[in-house]
C-alpha positions as CSV (number, residue, x, y, z in Angstrom):
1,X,0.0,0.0,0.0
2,X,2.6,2.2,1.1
3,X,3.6,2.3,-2.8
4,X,0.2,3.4,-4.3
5,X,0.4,6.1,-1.3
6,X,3.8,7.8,-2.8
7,X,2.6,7.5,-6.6
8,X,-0.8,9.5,-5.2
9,X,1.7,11.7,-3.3
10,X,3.6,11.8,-5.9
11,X,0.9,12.4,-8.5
12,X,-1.3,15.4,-6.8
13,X,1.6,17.3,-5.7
14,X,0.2,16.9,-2.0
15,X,3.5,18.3,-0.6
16,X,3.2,21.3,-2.8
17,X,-0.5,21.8,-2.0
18,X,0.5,21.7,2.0
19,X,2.9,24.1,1.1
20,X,0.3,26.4,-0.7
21,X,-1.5,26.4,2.2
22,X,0.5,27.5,4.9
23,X,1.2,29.7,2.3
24,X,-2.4,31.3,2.1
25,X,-2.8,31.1,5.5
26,X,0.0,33.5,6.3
27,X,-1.3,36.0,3.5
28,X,-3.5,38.0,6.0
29,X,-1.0,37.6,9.2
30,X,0.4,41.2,9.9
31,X,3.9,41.6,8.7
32,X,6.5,41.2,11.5
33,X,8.8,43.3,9.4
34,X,9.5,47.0,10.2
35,X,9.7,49.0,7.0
36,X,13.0,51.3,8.3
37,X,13.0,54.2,6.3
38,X,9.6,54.9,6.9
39,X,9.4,53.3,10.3
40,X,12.2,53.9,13.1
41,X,12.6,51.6,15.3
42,X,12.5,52.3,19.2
43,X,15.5,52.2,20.3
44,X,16.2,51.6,25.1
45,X,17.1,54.3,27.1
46,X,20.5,52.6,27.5
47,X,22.0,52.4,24.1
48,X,25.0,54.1,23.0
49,X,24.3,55.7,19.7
50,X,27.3,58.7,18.1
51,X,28.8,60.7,20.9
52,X,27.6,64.5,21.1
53,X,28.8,67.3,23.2
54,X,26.7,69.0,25.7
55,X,26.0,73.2,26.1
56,X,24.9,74.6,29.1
57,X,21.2,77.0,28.8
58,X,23.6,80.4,27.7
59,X,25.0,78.7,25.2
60,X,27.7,77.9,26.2
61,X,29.4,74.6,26.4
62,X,30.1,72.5,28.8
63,X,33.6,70.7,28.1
64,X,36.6,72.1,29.7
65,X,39.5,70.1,27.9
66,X,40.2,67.8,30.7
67,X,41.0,65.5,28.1
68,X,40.3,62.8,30.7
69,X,38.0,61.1,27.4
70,X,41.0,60.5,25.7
71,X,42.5,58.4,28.2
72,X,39.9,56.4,28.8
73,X,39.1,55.2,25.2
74,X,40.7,52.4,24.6
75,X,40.8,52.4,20.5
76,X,42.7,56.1,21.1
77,X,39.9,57.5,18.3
78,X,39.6,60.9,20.7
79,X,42.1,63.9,20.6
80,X,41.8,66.7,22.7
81,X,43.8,69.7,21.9
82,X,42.8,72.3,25.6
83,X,43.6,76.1,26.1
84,X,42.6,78.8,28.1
85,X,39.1,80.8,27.1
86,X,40.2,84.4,26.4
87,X,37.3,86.0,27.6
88,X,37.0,84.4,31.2
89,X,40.8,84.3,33.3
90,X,41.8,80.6,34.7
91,X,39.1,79.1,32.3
92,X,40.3,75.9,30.3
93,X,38.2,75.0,26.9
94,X,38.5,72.3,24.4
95,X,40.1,74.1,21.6
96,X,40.0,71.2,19.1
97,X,38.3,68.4,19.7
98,X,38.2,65.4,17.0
99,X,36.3,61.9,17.5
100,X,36.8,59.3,14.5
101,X,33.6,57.6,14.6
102,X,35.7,54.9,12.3
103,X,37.2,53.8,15.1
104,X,35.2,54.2,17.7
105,X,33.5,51.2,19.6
106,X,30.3,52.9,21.4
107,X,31.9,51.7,24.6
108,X,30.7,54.6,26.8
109,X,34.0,55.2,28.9
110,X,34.3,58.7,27.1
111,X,31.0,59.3,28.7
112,X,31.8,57.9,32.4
113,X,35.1,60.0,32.5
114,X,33.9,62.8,32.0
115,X,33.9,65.0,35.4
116,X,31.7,67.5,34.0
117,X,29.0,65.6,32.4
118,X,29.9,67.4,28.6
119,X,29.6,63.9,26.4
120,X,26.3,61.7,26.0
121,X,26.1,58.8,24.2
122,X,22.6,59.9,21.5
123,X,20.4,57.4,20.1
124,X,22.2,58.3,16.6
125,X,22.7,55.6,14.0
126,X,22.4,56.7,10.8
127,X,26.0,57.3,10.2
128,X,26.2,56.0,6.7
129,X,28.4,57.6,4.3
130,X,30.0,56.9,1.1
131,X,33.4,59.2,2.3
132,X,34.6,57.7,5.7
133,X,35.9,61.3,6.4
134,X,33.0,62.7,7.1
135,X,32.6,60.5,9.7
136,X,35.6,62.4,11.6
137,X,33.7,64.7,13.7
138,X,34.9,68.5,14.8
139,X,33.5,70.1,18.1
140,X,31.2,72.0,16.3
141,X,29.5,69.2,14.5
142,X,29.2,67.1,17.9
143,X,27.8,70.5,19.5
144,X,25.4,70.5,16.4
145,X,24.3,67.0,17.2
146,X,23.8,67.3,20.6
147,X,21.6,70.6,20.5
148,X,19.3,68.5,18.2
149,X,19.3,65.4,20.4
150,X,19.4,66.7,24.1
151,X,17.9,70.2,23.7
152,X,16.9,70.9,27.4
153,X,20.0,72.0,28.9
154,X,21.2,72.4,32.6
155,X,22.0,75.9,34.3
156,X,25.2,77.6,34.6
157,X,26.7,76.6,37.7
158,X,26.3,80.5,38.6
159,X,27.2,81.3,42.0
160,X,30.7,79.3,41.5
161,X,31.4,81.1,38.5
162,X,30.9,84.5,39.8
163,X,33.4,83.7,43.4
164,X,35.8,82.6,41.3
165,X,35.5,85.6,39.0
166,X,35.5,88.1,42.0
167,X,38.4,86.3,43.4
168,X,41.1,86.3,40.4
169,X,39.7,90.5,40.1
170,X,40.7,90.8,44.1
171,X,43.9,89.1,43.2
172,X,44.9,91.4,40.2
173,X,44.2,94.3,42.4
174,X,46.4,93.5,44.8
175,X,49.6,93.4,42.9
176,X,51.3,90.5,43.6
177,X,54.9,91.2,44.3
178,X,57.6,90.3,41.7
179,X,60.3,88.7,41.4
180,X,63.4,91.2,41.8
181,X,66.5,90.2,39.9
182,X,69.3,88.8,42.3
183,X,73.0,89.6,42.3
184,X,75.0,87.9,39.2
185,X,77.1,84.8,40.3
């Protein structure tokens, strides 16, 4: 019998017909499938997107060139270059700062080391290109990014700023004595 079962089989395409109708029967399921450009997906509250700098709610921003991101990357794809602001005395600023997303992992130490809270991690990941340079960011693009991706932005730490302002203006007033030059050896 079990030979006139496989010509019968064999004969009205039974495996095909099974097939056609899981098939249909999938037709009208609802498609699992997100259709990305159109649809973006929701990304947690935890992942670690393109790294953006921060700005405080003046304007002004936040990183002061501790360079303390550099050393804790470990594919070395940071470089700070740090000076002094010329406007505000004893004030350090990120003069240059470049981040090659090439190399960059999306670890998150950047973030961790920083003592003032200037890099976030964004939910950014549309970083295709078809020129891997523009995927080396300057300050200004990061600041750009992270103005459209974190725009409610902390106060000024105020009262600091303005004791530590009053203080260097007490010191300059007070003339600090120089150094005299000594007798010739």
């Amino acid at each position: 019998m079990s030979g006139v079962a496989n010509l019968l089989k064999t004969v009205f395409f039974s495996e095909i017909a099974r097939g056609l109708v899981l098939t249909f029967r999938h037709i009208f399921v609802k498609p699992v499938t997100a259709q990305y450009p159109h649809q973006k997906r929701d990304l947690p509250d935890g992942y670690r997107g393109v790294i953006v700098h921060l700005r405080y709610d003046d304007g002004s921003e936040k990183c002061v060139g501790c360079a303390l991101c550099e050393a804790a990357c470990p594919s070395h794809c940071i470089t700070v270059v740090s000076g002094e602001d010329p406007a505000l005395p004893q004030r350090r600023i990120a003069k240059e700062y470049i981040l090659d997303v090439t190399k960059c992992v999306f670890c998150g130490f950047c973030v961790q080391a920083c003592p003032v809270d200037a890099l976030a991690a964004s939910k950014e990941y549309e970083m295709a290109t078809d020129n891997k340079r523009n995927l080396i960011m300057n300050k200004e693009f990061m600041l750009a990014l992270g103005d459209r991706y974190f725009p409610d932005r902390p106060k000024r730490p105020k009262p600091y700023l303005e004791a530590r302002l009053a203080f260097f203006k007490e010191m300059k007033e007070a003339a600090f004595p120089t150094a005299k030059p000594g007798p010739v050896l």
